[in-house]
ChimeraX commands (.cxc) that place a marker at each C-alpha (Angstrom):
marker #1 position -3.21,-11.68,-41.45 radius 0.5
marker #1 position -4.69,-9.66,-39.19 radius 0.5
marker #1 position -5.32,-11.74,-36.14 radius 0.5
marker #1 position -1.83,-12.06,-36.05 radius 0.5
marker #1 position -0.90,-8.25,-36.15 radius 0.5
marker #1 position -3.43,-7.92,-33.44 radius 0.5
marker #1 position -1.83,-10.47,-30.60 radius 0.5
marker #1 position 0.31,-7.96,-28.89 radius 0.5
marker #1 position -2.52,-5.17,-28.23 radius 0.5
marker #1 position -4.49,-5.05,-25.41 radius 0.5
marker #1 position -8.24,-5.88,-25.92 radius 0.5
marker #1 position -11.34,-4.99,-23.95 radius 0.5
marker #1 position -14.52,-5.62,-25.04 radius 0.5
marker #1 position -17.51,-4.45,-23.78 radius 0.5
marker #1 position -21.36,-5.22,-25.06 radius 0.5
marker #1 position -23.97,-3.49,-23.68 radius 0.5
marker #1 position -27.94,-4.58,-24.15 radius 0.5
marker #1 position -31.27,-3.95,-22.78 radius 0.5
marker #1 position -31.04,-6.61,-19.93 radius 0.5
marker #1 position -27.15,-5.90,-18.77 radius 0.5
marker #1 position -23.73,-5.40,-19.74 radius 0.5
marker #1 position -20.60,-7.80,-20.19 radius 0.5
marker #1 position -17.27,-6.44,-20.22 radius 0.5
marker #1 position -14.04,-8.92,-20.83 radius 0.5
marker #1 position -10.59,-7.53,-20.41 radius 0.5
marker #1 position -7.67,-9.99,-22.14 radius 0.5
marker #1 position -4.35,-8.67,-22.29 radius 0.5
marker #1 position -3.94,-10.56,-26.01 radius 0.5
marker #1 position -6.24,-11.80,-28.60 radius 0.5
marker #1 position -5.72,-15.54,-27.64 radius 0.5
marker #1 position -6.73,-14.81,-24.19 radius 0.5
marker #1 position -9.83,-13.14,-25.39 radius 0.5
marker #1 position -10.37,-16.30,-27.77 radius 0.5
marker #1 position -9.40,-18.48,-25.04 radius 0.5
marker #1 position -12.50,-16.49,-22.94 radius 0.5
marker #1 position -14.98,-17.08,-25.38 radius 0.5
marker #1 position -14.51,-20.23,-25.70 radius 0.5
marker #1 position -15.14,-21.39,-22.53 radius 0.5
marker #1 position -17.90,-19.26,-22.20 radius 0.5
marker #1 position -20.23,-19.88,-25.00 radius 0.5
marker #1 position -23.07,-17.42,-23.56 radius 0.5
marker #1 position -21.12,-14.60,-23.68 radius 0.5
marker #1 position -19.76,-15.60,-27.16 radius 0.5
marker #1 position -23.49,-16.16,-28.31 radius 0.5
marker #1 position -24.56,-12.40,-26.97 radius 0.5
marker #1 position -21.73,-11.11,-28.79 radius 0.5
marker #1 position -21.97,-12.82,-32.16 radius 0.5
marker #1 position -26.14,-11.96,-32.12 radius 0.5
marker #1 position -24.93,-8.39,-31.51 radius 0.5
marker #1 position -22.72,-8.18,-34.97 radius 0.5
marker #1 position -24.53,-7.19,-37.42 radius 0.5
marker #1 position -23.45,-6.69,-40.90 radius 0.5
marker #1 position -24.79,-3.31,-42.55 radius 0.5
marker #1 position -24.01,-2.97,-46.28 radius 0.5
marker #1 position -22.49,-0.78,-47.85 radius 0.5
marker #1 position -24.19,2.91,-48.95 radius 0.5
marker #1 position -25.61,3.32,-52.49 radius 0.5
marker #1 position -23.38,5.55,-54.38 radius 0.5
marker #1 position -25.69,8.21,-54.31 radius 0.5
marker #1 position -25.81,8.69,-50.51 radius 0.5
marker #1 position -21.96,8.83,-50.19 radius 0.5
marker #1 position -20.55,12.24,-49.31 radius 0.5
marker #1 position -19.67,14.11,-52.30 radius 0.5
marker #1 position -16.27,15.15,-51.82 radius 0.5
marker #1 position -15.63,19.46,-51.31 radius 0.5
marker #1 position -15.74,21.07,-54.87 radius 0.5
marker #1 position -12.03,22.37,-55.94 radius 0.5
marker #1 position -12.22,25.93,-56.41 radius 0.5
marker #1 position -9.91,27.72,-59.37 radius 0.5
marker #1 position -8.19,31.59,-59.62 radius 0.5
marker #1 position -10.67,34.13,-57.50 radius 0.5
marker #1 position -13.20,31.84,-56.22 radius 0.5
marker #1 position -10.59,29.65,-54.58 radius 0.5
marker #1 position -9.08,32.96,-52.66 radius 0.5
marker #1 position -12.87,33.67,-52.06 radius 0.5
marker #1 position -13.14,30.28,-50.77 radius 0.5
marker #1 position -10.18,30.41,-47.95 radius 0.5
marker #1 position -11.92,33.88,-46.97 radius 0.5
marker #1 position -14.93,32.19,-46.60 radius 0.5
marker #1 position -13.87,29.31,-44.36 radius 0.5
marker #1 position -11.87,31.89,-42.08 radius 0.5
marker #1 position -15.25,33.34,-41.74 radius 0.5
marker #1 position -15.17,36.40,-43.29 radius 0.5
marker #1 position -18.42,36.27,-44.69 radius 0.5
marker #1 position -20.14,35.54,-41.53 radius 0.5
marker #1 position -22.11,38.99,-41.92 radius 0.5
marker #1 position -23.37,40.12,-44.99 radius 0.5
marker #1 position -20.26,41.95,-46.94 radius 0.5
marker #1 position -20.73,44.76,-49.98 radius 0.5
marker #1 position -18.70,44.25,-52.72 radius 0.5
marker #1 position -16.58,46.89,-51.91 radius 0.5
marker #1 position -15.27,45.44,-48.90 radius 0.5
marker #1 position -14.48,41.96,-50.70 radius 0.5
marker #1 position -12.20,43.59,-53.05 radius 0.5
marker #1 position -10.47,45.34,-50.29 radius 0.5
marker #1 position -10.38,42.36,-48.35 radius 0.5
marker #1 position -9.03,40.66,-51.12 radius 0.5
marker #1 position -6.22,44.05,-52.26 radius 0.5
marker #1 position -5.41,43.93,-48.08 radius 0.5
marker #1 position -3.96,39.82,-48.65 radius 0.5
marker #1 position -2.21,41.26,-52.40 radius 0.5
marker #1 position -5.17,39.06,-54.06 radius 0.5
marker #1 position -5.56,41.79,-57.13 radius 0.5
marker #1 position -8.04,40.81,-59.64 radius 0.5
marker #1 position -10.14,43.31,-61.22 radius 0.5
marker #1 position -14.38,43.48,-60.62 radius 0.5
marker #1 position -15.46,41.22,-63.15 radius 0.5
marker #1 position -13.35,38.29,-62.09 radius 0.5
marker #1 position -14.54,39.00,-58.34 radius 0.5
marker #1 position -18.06,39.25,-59.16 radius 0.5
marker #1 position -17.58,35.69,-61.19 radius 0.5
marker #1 position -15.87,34.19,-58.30 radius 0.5
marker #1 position -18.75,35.21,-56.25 radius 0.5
marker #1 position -21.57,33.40,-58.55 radius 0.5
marker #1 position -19.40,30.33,-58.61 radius 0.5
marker #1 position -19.72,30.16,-55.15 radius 0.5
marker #1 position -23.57,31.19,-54.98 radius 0.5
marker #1 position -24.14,28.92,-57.83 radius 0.5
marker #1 position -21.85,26.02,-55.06 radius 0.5
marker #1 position -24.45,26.88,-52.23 radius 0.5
marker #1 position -21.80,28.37,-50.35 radius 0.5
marker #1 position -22.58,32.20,-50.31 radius 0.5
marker #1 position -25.98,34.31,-50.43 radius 0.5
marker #1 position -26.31,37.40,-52.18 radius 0.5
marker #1 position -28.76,39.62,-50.37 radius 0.5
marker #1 position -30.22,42.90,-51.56 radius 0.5
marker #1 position -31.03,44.45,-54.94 radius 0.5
marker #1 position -28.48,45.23,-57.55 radius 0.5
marker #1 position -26.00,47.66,-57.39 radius 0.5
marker #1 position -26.92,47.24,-53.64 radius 0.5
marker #1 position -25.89,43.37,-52.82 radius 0.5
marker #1 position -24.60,42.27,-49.71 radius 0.5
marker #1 position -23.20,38.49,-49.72 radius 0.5
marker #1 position -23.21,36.08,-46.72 radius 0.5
marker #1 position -22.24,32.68,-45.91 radius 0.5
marker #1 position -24.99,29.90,-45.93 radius 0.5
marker #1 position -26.04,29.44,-42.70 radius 0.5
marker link #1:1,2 radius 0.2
marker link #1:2,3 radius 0.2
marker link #1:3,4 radius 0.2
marker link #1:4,5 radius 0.2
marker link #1:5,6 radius 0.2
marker link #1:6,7 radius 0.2
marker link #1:7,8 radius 0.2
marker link #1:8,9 radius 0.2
marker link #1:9,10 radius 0.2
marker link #1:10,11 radius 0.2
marker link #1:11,12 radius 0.2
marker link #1:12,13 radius 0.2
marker link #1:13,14 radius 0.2
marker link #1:14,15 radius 0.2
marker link #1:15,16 radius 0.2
marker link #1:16,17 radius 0.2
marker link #1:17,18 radius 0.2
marker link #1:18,19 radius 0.2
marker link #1:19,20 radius 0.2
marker link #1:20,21 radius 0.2
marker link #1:21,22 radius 0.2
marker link #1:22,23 radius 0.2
marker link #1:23,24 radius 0.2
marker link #1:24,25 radius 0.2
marker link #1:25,26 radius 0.2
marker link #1:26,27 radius 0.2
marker link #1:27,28 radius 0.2
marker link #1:28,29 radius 0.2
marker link #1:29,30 radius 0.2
marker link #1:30,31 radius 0.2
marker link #1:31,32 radius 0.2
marker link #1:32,33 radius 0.2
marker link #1:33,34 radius 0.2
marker link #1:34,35 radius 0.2
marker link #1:35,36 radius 0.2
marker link #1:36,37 radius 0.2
marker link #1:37,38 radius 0.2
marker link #1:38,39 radius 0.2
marker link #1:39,40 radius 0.2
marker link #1:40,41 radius 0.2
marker link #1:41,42 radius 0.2
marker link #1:42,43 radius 0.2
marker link #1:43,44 radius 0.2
marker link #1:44,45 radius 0.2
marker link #1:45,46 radius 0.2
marker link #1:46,47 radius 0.2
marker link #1:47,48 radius 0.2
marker link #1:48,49 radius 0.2
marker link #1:49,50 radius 0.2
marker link #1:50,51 radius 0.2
marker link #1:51,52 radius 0.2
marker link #1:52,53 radius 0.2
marker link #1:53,54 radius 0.2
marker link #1:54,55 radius 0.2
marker link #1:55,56 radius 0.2
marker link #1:56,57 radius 0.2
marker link #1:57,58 radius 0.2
marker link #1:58,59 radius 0.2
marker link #1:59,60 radius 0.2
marker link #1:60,61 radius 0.2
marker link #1:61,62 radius 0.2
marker link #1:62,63 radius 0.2
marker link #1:63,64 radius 0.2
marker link #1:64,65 radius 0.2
marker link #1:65,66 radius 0.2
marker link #1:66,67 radius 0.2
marker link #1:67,68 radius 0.2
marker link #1:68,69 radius 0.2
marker link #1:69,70 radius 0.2
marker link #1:70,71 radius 0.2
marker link #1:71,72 radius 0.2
marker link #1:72,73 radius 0.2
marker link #1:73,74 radius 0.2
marker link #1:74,75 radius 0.2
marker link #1:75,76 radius 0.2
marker link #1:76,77 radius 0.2
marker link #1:77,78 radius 0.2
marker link #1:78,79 radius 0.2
marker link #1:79,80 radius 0.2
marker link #1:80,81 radius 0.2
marker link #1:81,82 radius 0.2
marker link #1:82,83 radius 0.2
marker link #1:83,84 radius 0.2
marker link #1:84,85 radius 0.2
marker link #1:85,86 radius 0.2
marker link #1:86,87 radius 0.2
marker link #1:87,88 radius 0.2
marker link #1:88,89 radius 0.2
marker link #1:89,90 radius 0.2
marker link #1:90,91 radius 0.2
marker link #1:91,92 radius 0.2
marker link #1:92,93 radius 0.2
marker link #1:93,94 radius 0.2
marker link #1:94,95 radius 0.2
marker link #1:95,96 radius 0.2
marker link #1:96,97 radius 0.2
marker link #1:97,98 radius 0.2
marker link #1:98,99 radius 0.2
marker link #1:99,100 radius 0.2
marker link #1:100,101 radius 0.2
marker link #1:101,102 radius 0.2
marker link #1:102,103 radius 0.2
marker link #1:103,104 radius 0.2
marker link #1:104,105 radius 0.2
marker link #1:105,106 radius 0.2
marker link #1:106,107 radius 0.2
marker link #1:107,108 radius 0.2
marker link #1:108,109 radius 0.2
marker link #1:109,110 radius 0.2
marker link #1:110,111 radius 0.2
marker link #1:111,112 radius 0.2
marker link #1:112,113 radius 0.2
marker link #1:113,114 radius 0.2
marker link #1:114,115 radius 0.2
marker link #1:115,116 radius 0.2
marker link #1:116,117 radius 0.2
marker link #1:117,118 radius 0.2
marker link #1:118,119 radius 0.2
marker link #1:119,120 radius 0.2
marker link #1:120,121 radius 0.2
marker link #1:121,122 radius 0.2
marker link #1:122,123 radius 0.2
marker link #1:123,124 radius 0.2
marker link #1:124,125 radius 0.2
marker link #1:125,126 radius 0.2
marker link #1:126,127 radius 0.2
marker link #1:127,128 radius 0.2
marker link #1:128,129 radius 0.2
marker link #1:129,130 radius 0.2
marker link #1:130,131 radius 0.2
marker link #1:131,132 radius 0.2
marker link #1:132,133 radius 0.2
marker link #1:133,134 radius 0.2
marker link #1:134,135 radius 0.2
marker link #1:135,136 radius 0.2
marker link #1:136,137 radius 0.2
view
């Protein structure tokens, strides 16, 4: 139970509201139980403070990162160590990517780069033959 797990840590509590602020120190949880009950004020500003707030609908909770595969993953780590923080060309990905021993020819680069377009991670800027990709701001 956890009540009893909690007995040997120290406990301060402190509530704060528009007319003041109540702070109790106890160096257990019976001496903080011990406090509220013989003071049943502070125990009634504390217990009209709790409020219970439900849970999220499953729509609003974070979707968790996307898993990247082959030359969008390596793309990925280059991203995050902020490589892409100014527009790039193409031909300094692949050299980028030759420098770390991360060979894969242009096609599978230029796929790895939609996938993470497409995952709202990168921008391609420019006209083709001419892009330039950056990370999303």
């Amino acid at each position: 139970m956890i009540i009893t797990e909690l007995i040997s840590l120290e406990i301060c509590v402190s509530v704060k509201r528009d007319f003041g602020e109540i702070t109790i120190a106890a160096a257990t949880i019976n001496e903080l139980i011990d406090f509220l009950k013989s003071n049943p004020d502070a125990f009634n500003l504390i217990t009209s403070l709790i409020k219970v707030t439900p849970s999220p609908p499953p729509s609003a909770v974070a979707k968790p990162e996307k898993i990247f595969t082959g030359c969008a993953e390596k793309l990925s780590i280059i991203l995050n160590e902020g490589f892409f923080d100014f527009p790039k060309k193409f031909g300094e990905i692949t050299q980028e990517l030759n420098r770390r021993t991360w060979f894969y020819d242009k096609r599978r680069i230029d796929d790895g780069l939609k996938i993470l377009i497409r995952a709202g991670k990168l921008n391609r800027l420019g006209e083709r033959g001419e892009y330039q990709y950056v990370k999303v701001p």
